[in-house]
C-alpha positions in Angstrom: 8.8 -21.2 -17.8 7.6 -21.4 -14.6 9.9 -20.7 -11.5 9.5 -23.2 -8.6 12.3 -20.9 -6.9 13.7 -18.1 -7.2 16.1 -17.6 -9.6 20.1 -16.2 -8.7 20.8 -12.9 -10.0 24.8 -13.1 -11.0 26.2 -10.0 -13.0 27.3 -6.2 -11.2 24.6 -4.0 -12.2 25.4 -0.3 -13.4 22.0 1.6 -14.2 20.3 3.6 -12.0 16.7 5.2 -12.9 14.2 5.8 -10.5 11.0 5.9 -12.4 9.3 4.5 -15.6 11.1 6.0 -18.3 9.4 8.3 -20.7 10.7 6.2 -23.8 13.3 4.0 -25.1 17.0 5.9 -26.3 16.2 7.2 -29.5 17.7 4.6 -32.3 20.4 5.8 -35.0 19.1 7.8 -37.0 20.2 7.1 -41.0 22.3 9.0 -43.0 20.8 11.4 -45.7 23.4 12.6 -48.2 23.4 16.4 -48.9 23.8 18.2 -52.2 26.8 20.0 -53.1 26.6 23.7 -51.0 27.5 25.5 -54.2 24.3 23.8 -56.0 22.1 25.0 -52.8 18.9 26.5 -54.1 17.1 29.4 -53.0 14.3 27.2 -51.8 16.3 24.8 -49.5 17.6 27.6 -47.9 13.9 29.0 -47.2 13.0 25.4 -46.3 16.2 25.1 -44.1 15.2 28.8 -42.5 11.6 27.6 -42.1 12.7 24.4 -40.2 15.0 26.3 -37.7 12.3 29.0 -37.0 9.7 26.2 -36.0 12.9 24.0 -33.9 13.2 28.1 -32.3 9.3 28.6 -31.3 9.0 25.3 -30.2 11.8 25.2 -27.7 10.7 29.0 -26.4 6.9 26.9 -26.1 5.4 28.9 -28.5 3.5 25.8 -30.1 0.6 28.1 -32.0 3.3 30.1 -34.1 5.4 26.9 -34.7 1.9 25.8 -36.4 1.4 28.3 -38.0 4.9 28.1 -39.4 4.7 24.5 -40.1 1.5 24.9 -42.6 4.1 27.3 -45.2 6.5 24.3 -44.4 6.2 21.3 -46.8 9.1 19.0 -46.1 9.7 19.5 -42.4 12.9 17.3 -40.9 12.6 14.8 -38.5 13.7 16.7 -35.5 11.6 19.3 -36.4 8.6 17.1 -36.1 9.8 15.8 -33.0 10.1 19.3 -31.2 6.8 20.1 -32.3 5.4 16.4 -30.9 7.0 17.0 -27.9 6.1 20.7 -27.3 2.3 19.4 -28.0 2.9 17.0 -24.8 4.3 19.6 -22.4 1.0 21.6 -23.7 -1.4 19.2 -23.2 -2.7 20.4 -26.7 -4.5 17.0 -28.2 -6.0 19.1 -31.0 -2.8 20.4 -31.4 -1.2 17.1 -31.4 -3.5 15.7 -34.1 -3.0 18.7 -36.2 1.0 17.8 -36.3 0.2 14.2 -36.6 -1.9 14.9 -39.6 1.0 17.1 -41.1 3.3 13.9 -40.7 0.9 11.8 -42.4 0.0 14.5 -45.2 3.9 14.4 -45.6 4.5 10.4 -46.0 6.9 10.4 -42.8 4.1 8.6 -41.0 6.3 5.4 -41.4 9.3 6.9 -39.7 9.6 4.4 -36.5 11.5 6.9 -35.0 8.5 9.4 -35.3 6.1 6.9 -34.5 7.6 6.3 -31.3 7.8 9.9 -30.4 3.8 10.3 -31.1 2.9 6.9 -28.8 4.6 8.7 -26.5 2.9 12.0 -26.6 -0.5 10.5 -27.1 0.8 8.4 -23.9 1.3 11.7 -22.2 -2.0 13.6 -23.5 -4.1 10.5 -21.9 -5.2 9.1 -25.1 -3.9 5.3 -25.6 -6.6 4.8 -28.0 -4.3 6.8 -30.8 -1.5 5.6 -29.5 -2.8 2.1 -30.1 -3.6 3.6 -34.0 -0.4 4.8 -34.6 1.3 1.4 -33.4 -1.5 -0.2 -35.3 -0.3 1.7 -38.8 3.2 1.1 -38.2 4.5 -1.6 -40.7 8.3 -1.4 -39.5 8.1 -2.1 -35.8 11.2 -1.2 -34.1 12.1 -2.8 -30.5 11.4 1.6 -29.6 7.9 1.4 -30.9 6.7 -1.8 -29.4 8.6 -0.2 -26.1 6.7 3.2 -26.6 3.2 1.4 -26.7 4.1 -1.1 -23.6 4.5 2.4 -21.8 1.2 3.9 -22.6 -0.3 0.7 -21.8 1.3 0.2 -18.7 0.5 3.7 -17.5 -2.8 3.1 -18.8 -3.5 0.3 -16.4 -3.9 -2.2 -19.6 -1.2 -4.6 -18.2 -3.2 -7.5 -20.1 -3.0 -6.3 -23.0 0.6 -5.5 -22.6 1.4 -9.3 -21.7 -0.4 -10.6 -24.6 1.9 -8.4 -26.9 5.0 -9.3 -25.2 4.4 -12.9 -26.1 3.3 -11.3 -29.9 6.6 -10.2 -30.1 8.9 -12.9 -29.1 6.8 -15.3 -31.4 8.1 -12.7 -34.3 11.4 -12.6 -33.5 11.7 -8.7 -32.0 14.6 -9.1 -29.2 13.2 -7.7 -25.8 15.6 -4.5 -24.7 16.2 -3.6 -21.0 13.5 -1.2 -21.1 11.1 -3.8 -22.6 11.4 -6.4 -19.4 10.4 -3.0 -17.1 7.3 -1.9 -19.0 6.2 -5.6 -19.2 7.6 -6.5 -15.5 5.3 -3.3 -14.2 2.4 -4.8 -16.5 1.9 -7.5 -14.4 0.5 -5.3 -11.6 -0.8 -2.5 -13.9 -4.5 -4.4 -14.3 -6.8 -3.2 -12.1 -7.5 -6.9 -10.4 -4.0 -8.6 -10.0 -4.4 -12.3 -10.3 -2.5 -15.5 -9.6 -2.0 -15.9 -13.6 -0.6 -12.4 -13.5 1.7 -13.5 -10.7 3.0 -16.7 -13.3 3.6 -14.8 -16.1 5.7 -12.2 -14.1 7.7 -15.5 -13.1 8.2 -16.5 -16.6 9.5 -13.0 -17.8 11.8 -13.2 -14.7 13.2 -16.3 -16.3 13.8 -14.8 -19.6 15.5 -12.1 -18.5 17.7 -14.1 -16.7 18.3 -16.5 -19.7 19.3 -13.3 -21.6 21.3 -11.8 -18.9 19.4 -9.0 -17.8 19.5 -9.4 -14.2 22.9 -7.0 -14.1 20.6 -4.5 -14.3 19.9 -2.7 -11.4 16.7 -1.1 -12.6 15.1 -4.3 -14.0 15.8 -5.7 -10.5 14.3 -3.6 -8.8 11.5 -3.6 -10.9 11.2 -7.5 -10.6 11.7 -7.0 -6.9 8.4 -4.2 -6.5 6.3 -6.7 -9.2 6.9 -9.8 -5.8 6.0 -7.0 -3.6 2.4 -6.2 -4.9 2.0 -9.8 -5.0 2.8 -10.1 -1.2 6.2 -12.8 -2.3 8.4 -11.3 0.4 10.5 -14.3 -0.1 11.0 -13.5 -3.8 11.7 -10.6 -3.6 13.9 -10.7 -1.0 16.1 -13.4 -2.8 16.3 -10.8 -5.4 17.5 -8.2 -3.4 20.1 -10.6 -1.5 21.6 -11.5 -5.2 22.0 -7.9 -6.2 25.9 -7.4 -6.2 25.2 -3.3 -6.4 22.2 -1.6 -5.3 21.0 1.6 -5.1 18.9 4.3 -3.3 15.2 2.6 -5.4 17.0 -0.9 -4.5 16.7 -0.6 -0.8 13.6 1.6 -0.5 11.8 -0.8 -2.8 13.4 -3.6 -0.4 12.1 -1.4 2.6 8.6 -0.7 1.2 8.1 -4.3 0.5 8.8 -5.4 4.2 6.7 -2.4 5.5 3.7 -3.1 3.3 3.5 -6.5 3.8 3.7 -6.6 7.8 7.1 -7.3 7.8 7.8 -4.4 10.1 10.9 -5.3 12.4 12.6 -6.3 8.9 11.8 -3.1 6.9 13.7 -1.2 9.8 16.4 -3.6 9.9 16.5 -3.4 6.1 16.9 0.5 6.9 19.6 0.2 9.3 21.6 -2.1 6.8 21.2 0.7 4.4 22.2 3.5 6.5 25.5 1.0 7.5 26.8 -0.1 4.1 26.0 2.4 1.7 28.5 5.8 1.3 27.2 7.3 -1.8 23.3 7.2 -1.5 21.4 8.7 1.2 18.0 7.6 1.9 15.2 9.5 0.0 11.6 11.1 0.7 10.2 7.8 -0.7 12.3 5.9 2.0 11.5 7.6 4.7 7.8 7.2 4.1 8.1 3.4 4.5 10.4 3.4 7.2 7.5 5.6 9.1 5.0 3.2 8.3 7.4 0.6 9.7 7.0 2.6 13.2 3.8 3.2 13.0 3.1 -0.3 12.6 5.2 -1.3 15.5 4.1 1.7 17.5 7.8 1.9 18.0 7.7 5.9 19.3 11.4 6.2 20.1 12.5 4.8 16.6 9.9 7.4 14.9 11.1 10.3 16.5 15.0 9.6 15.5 13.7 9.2 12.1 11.5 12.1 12.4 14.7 14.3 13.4 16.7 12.7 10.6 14.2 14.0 8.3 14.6 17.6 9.9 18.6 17.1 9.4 18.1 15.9 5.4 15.6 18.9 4.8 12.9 16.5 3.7 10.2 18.2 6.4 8.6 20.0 3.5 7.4 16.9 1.5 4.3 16.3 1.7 4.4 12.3 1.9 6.8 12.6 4.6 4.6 14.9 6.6 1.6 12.8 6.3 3.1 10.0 7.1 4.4 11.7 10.2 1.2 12.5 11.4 0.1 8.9 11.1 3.3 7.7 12.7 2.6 10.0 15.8 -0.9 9.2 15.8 -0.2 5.5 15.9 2.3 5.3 18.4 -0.1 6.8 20.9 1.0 10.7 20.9 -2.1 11.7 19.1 -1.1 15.7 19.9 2.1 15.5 18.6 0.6 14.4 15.1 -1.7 17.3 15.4 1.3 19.6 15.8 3.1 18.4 12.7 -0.2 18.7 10.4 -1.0 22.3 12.0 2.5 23.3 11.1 2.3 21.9 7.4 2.5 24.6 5.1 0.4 23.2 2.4 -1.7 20.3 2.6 -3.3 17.6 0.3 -5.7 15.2 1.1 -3.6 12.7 2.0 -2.7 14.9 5.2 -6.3 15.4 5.9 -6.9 11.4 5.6 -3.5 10.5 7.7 -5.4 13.3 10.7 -9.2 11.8 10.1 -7.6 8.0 10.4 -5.2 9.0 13.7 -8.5 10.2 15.3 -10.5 7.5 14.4 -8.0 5.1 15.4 -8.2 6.6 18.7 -12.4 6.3 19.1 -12.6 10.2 18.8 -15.0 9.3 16.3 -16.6 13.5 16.6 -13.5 14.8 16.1 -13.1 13.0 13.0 -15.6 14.2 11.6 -15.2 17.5 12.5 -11.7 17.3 10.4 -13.6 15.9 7.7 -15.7 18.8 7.6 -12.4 21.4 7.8 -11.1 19.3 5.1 -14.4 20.5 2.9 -14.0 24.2 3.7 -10.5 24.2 2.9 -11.4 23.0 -0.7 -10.1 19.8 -0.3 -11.7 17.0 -2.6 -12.3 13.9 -0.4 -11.2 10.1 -2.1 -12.7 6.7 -1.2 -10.3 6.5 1.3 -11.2 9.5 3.0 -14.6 8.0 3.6 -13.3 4.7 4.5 -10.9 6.8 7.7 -14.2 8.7 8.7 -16.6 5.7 8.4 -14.3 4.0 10.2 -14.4 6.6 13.1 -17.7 6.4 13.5 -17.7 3.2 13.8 -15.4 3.3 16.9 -17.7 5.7 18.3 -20.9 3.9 17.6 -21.6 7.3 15.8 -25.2 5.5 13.3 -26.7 7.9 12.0 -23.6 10.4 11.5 -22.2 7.5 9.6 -25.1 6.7 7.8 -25.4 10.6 6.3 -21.8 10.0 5.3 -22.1 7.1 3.7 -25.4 8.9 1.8 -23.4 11.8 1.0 -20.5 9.8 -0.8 -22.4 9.7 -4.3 -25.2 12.5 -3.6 -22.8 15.2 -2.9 -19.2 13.7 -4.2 -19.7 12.0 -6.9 -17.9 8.8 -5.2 -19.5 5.5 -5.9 -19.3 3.3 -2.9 -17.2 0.3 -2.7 -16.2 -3.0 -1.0 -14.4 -1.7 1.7 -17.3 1.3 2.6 -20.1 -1.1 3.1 -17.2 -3.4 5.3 -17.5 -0.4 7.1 -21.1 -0.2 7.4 -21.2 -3.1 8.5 -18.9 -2.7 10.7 -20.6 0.0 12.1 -24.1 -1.2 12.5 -22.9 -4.7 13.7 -20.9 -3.3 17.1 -24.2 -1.2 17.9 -26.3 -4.5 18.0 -28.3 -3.5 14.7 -27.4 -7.0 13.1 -30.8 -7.0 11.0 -29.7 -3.7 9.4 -26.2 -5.2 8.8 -27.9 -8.2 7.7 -30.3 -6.4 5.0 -27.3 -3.8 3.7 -25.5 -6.9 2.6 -28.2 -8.6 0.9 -29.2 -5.1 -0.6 -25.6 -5.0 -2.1 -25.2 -4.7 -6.1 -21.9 -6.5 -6.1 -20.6 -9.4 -4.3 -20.1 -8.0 -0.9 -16.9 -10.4 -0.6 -14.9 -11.3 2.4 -14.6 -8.0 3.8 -18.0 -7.6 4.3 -18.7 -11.1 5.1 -15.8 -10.8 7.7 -17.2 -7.9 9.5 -20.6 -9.0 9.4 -18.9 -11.9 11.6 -16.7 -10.0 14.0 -20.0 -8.3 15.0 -22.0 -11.9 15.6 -18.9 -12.2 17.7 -19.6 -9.0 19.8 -23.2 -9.9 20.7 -23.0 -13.5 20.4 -25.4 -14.0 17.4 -24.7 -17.5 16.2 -27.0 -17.8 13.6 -26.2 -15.2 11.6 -22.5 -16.4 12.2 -23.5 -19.6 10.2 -24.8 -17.8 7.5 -21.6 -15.2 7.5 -19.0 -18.2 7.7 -20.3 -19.8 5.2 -19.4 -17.8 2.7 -16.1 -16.7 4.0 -15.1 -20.7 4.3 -16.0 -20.2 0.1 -14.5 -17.4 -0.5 -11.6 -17.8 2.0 -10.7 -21.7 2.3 -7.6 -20.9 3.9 -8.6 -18.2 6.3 -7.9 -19.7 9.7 -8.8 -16.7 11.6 -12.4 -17.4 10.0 -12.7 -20.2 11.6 -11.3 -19.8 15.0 -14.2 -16.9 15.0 -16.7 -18.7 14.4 -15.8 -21.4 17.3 -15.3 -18.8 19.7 -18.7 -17.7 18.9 -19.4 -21.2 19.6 -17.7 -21.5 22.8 -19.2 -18.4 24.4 -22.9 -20.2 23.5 -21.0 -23.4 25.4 -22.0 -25.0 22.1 -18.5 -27.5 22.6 -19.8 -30.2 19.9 -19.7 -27.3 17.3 -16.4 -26.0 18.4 -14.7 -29.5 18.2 -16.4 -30.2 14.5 -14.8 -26.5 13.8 -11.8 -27.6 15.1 -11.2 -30.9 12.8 -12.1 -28.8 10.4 -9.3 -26.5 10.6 -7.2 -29.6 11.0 -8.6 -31.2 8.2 -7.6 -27.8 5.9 -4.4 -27.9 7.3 -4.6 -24.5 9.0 -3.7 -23.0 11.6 -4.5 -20.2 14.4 -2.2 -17.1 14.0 -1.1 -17.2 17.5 -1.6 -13.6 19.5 1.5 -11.5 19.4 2.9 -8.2 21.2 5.2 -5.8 20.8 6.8 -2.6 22.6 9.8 -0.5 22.4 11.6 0.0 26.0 14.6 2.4 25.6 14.4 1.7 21.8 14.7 -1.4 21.2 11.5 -3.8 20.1 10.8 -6.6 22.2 8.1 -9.7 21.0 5.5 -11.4 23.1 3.9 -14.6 21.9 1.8 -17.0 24.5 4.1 -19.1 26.4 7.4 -17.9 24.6 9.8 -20.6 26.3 12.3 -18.3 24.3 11.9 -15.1 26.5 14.5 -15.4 29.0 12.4 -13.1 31.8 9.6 -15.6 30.7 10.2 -17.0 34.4 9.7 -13.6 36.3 7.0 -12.4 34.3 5.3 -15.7 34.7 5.6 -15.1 38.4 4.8 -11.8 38.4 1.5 -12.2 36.4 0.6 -14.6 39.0 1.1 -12.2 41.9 -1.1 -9.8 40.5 -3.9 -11.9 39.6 -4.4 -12.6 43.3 -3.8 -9.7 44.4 -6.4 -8.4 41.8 -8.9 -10.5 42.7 -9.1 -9.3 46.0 -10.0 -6.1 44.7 -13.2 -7.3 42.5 -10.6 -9.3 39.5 -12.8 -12.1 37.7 -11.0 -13.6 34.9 -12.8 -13.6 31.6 -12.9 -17.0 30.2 -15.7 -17.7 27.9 -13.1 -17.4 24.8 -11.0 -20.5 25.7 -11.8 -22.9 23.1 -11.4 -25.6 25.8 -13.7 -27.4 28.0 -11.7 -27.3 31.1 -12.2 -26.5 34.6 -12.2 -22.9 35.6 -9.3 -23.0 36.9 -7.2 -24.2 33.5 -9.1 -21.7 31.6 -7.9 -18.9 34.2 -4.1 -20.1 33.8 -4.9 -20.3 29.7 -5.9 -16.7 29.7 -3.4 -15.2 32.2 -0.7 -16.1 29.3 -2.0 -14.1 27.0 0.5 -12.5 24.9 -0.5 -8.7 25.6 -0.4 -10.1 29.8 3.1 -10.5 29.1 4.1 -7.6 27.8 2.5 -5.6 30.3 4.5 -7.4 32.7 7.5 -6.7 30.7 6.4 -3.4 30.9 6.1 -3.0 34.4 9.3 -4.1 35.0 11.2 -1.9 32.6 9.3 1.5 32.5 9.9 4.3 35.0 7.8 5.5 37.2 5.4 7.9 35.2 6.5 6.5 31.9 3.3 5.2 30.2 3.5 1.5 28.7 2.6 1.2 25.0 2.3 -2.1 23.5 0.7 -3.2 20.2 -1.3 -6.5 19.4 -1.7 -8.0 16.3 -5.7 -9.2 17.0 -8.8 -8.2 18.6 -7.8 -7.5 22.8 -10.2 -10.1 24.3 -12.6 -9.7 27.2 -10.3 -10.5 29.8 -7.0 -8.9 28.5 -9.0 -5.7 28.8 -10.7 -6.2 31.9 -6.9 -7.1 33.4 -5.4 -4.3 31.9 -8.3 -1.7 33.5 -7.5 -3.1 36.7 -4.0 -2.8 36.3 -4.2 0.9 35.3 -5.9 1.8 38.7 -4.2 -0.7 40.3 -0.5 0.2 39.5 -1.3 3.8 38.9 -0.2 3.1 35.6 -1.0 4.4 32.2 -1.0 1.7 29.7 -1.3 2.2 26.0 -2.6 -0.7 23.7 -3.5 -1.0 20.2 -5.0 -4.0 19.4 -6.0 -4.8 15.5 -8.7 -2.4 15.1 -8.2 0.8 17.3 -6.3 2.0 20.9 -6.8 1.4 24.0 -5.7 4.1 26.7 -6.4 2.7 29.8 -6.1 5.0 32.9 -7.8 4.5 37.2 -9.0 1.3 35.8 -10.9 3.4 33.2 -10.3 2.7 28.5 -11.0 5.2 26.4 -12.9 2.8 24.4 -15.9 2.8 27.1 -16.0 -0.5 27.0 -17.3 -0.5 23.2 -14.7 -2.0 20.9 
């Protein structure tokens, strides 16, 4: 069944687990009737001696004199087998593990589900799914816990397919689906490595089943369903979910929180937060909360809010996690205090290489392209292995920095010297960084040299640099495969007519134009935002809504002349508009990132610098404005546009003028 909306969630829920459970409760075991005492032999006393000295051994974790134990023992009892399959698992033994399994087959207990379900599990656990699959596979009696046991292993396997297309196997047979089925199978349909739209549908169909069966009392399954919309990006779904939960939990609301952060929902992940903090007595917001509501800041550059949270997490004790600290330093770094991140990583007792990649990507964010790489370099004397996305933070870096050929030795080194194939998002940057030093044939020929379809991250920074240094033929060929690849991309499209515009090609910019019509699309308009005295404030061009609109409006005005007379000449080749020059000049000076430095201006103290973020690429003329107004106010003015910051200071950016 397919759900055109999203279904309402009606019972009180009562169960509260935070992570994939290991395995289903274990089912009732049967009665075995015992002989008279006073007939006892001599033997079953031996064998009962024999059991309880291997049931000993393996709870002290001595699993290699339970074995040897175990071969004098011929008719071991269940729970003795299932110490020794669990002590195998906390060993990490697989030989040791197929030495018991082999014992339970030898025996004839290999047909206990109960057994079967414990050794899924441990092969699960030991990283081998392929004997877990063998042990299902031999399994004639299939209890709801066996067919549970293998959805986990596949599921933490990354085989979510393969766990669908059982699911539907065993509701065609008749097995009824247990609360931990609709998890494992709910988490399976964003397990696969490459999450797809069919994925997407079949996670709406089990939501519907469970519902029919009246599962969504659960507050586990919920919140499951509720992270599966979240890694598909259907905030609304999964907010729907959360708003029909009667009881909720610590997982409820992060997951609610995380979902909003992750999918640049920012201002609602920290009013999710605050909700949280308001209505709930009994559960206190976690490490794994705290993260998110970080990224929330850091996305919002919203310094103030980040440093209440950052003292909340000195108050709670959670300062010594290590996702919490590396999402500090990103937080600081983001919000412009670049030095104040580099305290909180130089304090860090221990580090991982998450903490390294949160320090390389606040430097590179910043253009300190060097120092980044300098880090890097620390982060490789330390002993610390780097990941693809440490290379993606320090490509990045260099690309800020028009750093070539460091970036290029980088880039060489990934394979040579780290055994890290290069993907997708490492040629992107590349690309990236070849394109904004004007070596578009380079760009041009490490694209076409690419083994795998470069796809539209490539494509889409081959075309932000045509858009740099005005190359519109290479823009052609770069648009054309994003408008295949990304139909509904308007930002794709409004490049390539501002590309168009600045060659004052207009007949190309109005056939780009119908054509966004034609798709139905749209420009995401340019937004703002900046905290003054902690609260977030919005920009958006010509926001009717802004009540101050009126005196910032006025104010712009004021010192556009004013800034002319000091060497001011308004930017306008991006106006997609042929106007007179003086229309253009009014369309730019309402640029959203104009207003808010007005808003700024008028709210900050003397000293105080002004921080504001944008959500797309600071044009020509923002910056240009924005130079003049640091020297001109005496102002320091913090923006961070899309791609990196801006600190603009006596009509001077950090940037050099190379962004």
């Amino acid at each position: 069944m397919f759900l055109s909306q999203p279904p309402q969630a009606i019972q009180p829920t009562y169960y509260t687990v935070n992570f994939l459970p290991r395995c289903s409760p274990k089912p009732p075991s049967c009665s075995v009737a015992v002989n008279n005492p006073s007939k006892t032999s001599a033997s079953d006393g031996a064998k009962a001696s024999n059991n309880q000295l291997i049931q000993s051994l393996c709870k002290e974790g001595n699993l290699k004199q339970a074995l040897r134990v175990l071969s004098q023992e011929s008719s071991p009892s269940q729970q003795t087998y299932e110490l020794l399959i669990r002590c195998c698992g906390h060993r990490s033994s697989l030989s040791d593990a197929l030495r018991v399994h082999r014992h339970i087959l030898d025996n004839g207990s290999d047909q206990d589900p109960f057994l079967a379900t414990k050794l899924i599990g441990m092969y699960s656990d030991l990283g081998s799914v392929d004997h877990a699959r063998k042990v299902f596979d031999k399994t004639r009696k299939r209890t709801i816990y066996v067919w549970n046991a293998l959805f986990r292993a596949l599921t933490l396997a990354g085989h979510g397919e393969e766990v669908l297309g059982l699911y539907w196997k065993m509701n065609r047979i008749g097995v009824e689906s247990d609360r931990f089925t609709y998890t494992y199978v709910l988490k399976a349909c964003v397990a696969s490595p490459e999450c797809t739209a069919d994925h997407l549908t079949k996670g709406k169909e089990i939501h519907a089943h469970l519902t029919r069966r009246g599962y969504n009392s659960h507050v586990y399954i919920m919140t499951t369903l509720l992270d599966m919309y979240a890694r598909f990006g259907c905030v609304d779904y999964a907010s729907h979910v959360f708003d029909e939960m009667p009881v909720r939990n610590v997982v409820s609301w992060s997951a609610m929180i995380a979902c909003y952060a992750k999918n640049g929902k920012a201002f609602e992940a920290l009013r999710t937060f605050r909700e949280m903090m308001t209505e709930t007595k009994d559960s206190s917001p976690n490490s794994v909360t705290m993260v998110s509501v970080l990224q929330a800041c850091a996305s919002l550059a919203a310094l103030e809010q980040g440093r209440l949270i950052h003292g909340y997490i000195l108050r709670r004790g959670l300062d010594s996690i290590l996702p919490v600290i590396s999402a500090l330093v990103t937080m600081y770094g983001r919000c412009g205090r670049l030095e104040v991140g580099q305290r909180v990583f130089d304090r860090m007792h221990e580090r991982d290489v998450v903490s390294w990649n949160s320090l390389i990507s606040s430097y590179g964010v910043h253009g300190y392209g060097r120092k980044a790489i300098q880090i890097f370099e620390e982060m490789l004397a330390n002993g610390a292995s780097p990941t693809p996305v440490t290379f993606v933070s320090v490509l990045g870096a260099c690309s800020h920095e028009g750093l070539v050929e460091e970036g290029k030795r980088l880039f060489e080194s990934m394979w040579r010297d780290h055994g890290i194939k290069p993907q997708v998002e490492h040629y992107a940057c590349m690309v990236d960084l070849l394109g904004r030093a004007n070596r578009l044939d380079e760009a041009a020929k490490m694209v076409q040299d690419m083994r795998t379809e470069p796809g539209p991250k490539v494509w889409g920074s081959l075309l932000g640099s045509c858009r740099i240094h005005g190359n519109v033929e290479l823009a052609e060929r770069a648009s054309r495969r994003l408008f295949a690849l990304e139909p509904k991309n308007a930002g794709n499209y409004v490049l390539l007519a501002d590309i168009y515009a600045e060659a004052q090609m207009w007949d190309k910019v109005k056939k780009v134009k119908k054509l966004l019509e034609y798709r139905g699309l749209q420009k995401l308009p340019g937004r703002c935002w900046m905290e003054v005295r902690r609260k977030m404030y919005s920009f958006v061009s010509v926001d009717e809504f802004n009540p101050l609109m009126e005196q910032i409006h006025a104010l712009l005005v004021k010192l556009a002349e004013d800034m002319k007379e000091k060497g001011y000449i308004p930017q306008t080749k991006g106006v997609l508009y042929d106007l007179e020059t003086e229309e253009k000049e009014r369309i730019v000076l309402g640029h959203s990132e104009k207003l808010a430095l007005a808003f700024g201006l008028i709210n900050t103290a003397k000293g105080e610098p002004v921080r504001i973020t944008k959500n797309l690429r600071l044009c020509e003329d923002c910056h240009l404005f924005t130079k003049f107004m640091s020297k001109f106010m005496e102002k320091e003015i913090l923006v961070r546009d899309v791609n990196r910051f801006h600190r603009f200071k006596n009509g001077v950016c950090s940037c050099g003028d190379y962004w």
